[in-house]
C-alpha positions in Angstrom: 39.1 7.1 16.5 39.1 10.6 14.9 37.1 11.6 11.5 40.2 11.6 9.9 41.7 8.7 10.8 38.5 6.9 10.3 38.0 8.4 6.7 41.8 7.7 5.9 41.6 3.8 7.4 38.0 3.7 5.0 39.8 5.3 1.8 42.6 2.6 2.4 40.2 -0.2 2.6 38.1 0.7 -0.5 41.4 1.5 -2.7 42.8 -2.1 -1.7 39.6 -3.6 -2.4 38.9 -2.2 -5.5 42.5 -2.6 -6.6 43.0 -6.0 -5.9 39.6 -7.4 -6.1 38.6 -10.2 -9.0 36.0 -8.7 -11.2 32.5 -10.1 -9.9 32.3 -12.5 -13.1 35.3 -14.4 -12.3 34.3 -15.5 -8.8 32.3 -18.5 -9.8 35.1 -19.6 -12.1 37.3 -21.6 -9.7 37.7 -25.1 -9.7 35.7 -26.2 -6.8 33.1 -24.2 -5.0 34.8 -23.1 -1.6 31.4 -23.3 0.0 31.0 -23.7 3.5 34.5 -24.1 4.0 35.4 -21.6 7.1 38.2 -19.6 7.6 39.3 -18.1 11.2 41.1 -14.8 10.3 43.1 -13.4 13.3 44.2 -10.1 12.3 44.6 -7.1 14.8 44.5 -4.4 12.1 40.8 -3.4 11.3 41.4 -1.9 8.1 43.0 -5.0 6.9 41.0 -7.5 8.1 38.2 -6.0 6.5 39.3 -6.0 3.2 40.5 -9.9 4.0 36.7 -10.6 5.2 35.5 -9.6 2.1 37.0 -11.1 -0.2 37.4 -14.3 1.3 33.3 -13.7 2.1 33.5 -13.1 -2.1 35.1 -15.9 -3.0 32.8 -18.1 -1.0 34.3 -19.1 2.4 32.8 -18.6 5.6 34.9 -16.2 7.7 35.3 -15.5 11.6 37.1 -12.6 12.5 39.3 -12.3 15.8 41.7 -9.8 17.0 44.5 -11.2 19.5 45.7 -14.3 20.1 43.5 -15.3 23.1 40.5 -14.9 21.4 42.0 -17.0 18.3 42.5 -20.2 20.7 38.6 -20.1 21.7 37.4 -19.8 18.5 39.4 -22.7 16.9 37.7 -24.7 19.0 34.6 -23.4 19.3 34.7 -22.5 15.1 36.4 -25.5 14.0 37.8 -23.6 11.0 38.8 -25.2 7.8 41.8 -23.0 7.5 43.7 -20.7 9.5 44.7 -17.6 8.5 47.0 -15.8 11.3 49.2 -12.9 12.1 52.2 -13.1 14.4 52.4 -9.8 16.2 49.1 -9.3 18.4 47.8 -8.1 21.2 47.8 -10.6 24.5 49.0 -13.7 23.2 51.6 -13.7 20.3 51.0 -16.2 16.7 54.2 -18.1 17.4 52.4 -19.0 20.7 49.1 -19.5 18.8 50.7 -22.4 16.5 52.3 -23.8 19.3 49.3 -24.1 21.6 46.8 -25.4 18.4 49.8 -27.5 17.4 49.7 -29.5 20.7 46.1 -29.6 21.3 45.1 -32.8 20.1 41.3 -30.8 18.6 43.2 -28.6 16.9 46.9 -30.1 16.0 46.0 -31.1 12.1 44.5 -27.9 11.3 45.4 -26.0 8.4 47.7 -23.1 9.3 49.2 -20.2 7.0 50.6 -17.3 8.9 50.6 -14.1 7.3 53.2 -11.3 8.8 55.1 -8.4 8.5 58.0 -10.5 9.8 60.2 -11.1 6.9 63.5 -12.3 8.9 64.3 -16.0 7.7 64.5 -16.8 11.7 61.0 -15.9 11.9 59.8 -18.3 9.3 61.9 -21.0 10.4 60.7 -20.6 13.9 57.4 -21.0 12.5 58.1 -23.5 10.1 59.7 -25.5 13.8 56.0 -24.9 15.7 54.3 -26.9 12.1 53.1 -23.7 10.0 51.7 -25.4 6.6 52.5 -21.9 5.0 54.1 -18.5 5.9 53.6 -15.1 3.5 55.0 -11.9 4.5 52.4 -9.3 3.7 54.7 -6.7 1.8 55.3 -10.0 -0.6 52.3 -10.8 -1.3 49.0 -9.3 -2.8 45.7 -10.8 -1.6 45.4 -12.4 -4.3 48.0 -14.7 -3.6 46.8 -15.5 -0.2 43.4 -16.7 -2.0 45.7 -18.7 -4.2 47.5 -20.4 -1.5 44.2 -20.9 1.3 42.3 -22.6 -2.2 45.6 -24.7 -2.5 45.4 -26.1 1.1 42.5 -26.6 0.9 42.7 -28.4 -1.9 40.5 -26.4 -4.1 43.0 -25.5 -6.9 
């Protein structure tokens, strides 16, 4: 990666963090402690994903990062995540075919499942919604903020 696409990809990260970051004080102040519950982000975009890591990592979960879909099936069940946090456009092996492999995979068909996407069509989220999604956000609709809210909430932390 060039300088300057690195520097540009760092400046995003660190703008996104600091603008949508909790201040440090209000981290402790949820409900229940999310301690040791783990999340399994799978997110091809470094420059997100990162800013996902850390705050999920600041708001107490445990997080494993993957980048395609392959590597996402192996580490559910090698992980045994909590949660599931997953895009639908990746590399070798899509999210729709993600859900539908950990949906009828009898280690992995009652874990917790949001997908979050740049697909906003209605026929996306239904099709996901038909493979047993427990929650699908569209990334330009949502801050991370939101996404907290709604991991804590199937979790049953809020």
């Amino acid at each position: 990666m060039s300088g300057l696409r690195w520097r540009r990809r760092s400046l995003v990260v660190w703008i996104y963090t600091l603008c949508f970051m909790p201040p440090w004080g209000s981290i402790n102040s949820m409900s229940e402690d999310p301690q040791g519950k783990k999340i399994l982000l799978v997110e091809d975009d470094d420059a997100l994903a990162s800013v996902y890591t850390m705050r999920l990592k600041g708001e107490g979960f445990v997080v494993t990062r993957v980048a395609n879909g392959e590597d996402a099936l192996a580490a559910a069940k090698e992980h045994k995540p909590d949660l599931i946090l997953l895009d639908a456009m990746m590399p070798k092996v899509s999210g729709f075919d993600v859900l539908d492999i950990l949906r009828n995979t009898p280690e992995t068909a009652n874990l917790k499942i949001i997908m979050l996407t740049a697909l906003s069509q209605e026929t996306d989220k239904q099709r996901a919604q038909g493979l047993g999604v427990d929650d699908y956000l569209v990334k330009s609709q949502v801050v991370i903020s939101d996404v907290v809210d709604r991991i804590k909430y199937h979790l049953g932390l809020s």
